[in-house]
C-alpha angles and dihedrals in degrees: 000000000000117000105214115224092240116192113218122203129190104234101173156016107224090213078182089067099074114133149160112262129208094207090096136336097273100042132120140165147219135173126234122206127251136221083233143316104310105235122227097276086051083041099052090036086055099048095036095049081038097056087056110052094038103098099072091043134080082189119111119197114175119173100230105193095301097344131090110228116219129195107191131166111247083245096050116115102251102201088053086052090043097047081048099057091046095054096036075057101060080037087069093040097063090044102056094085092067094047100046078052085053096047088047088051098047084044084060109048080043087058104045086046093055085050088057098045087051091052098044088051092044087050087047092052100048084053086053091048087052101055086034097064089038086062098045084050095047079056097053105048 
């Protein structure tokens, strides 16, 4: 299966989504639109490029069906968490094309494996067709 290379823009800030987050006593949380639902190569870009930026950063982004997904304290400076989002976005964008190498690639080696395993099962069931009809025949005689 080919991974298309999707580009993802932020088109909106959903001001209505404002709400109250468990991850710490400060936090809160809004949502931000996207261009449309990321598909599994965006997905795996965003959490992968995510995973490894995440240790310097309070922030929490999290791609929920087409939104962006943003913690924030109730102190942080907005329009700097906001900036951030846009460009980790295009960030992502320039890296799908790796990753929907990396699915395609995994796809393959899955699929040579399942043809192994079918050979392998079709070999063990002609030897126990084989015994099988020496048996039958040992019964008979």
């Amino acid at each position: 299966m080919a991974y298309p290379a999707q580009h993802i823009e932020i088109t909106g800030i959903d001001v209505n989504s404002v709400e109250k987050d468990s991850s710490f006593a400060t936090a809160y949380a809004f949502t931000m639109q996207l261009s449309e639902m990321p598909n599994e190569a965006w997905t795996l870009a965003f959490s992968e490029e995510w995973k490894a930026i995440t240790a310097a950063r309070k922030l929490q982004l999290d791609v929920v069906g087409d939104r962006l997904r943003c913690i924030v304290s109730e102190g942080d400076d907005l329009r700097r968490v906001i900036q951030f989002a846009y460009e980790f976005v295009e960030r992502i964008n320039q890296r799908v094309p790796y990753y929907c190498a990396q699915l395609e690639e995994r796809e393959r080696r899955e699929e040579a494996y399942r043809r192994e395993v079918e050979k392998h099962i079709a070999q063990l069931r002609a030897r126990l067709q084989a015994i099988a009809s020496e048996f039958g025949q040992r019964r008979a005689a």
